[in-house]
C-alpha positions in Angstrom: -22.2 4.9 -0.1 -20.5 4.0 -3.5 -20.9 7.0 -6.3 -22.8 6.0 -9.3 -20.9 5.8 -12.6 -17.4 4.3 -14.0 -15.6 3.1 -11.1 -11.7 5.1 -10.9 -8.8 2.9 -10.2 -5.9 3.8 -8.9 -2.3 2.5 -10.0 0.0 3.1 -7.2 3.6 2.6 -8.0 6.5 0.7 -5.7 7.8 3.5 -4.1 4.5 5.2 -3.1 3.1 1.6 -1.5 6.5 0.8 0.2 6.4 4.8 1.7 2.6 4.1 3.4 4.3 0.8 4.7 6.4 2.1 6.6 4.4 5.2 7.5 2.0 2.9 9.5 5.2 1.4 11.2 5.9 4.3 13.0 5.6 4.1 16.7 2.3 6.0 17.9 0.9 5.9 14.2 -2.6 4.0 13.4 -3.5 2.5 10.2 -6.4 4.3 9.8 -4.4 8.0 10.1 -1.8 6.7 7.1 -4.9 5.6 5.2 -6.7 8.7 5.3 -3.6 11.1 4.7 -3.4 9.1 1.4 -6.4 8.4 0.3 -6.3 4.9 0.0 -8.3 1.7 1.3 -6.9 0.1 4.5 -7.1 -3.0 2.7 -4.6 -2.3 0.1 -1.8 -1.3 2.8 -2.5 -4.3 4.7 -2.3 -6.4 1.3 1.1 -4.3 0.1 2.1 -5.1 4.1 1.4 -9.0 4.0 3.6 -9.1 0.6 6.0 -7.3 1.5 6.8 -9.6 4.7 6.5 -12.6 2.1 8.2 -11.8 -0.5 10.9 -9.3 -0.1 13.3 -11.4 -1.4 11.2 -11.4 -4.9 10.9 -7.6 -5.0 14.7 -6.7 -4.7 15.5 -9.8 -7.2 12.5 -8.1 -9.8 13.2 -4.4 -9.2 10.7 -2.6 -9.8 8.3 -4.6 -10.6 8.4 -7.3 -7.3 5.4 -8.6 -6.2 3.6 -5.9 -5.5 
């Protein structure tokens, strides 16, 4: 159940997103596990996951601030 009051948003940089990426792409490793070791929605790694695979071309041409 959601907490009453201002709703915290995270800002998760490149680096961090890319890391949980690949975490879940370990043989043997669920999504769920990566999720809960970081504290983060499943939904964002799958949404970090789906650009990455689009766009990776636009993230190394950007640097740092690609696509995600």
């Amino acid at each position: 159940m959601a907490r009453p009051g201002p709703q915290k948003i995270n800002r998760y940089g490149l680096k961090f997103k890319l890391r949980a990426v690949r975490m879940s792409k370990q043989p043997g490793v669920l999504v769920k596990d990566v999720t809960e070791s970081l504290c983060i929605h499943p939904f964002m790694l799958s949404k970090v996951d789906k650009a990455n695979r689009d766009a990776p071309q636009m993230r190394r041409s950007r640097g740092r601030s690609g696509a995600l």
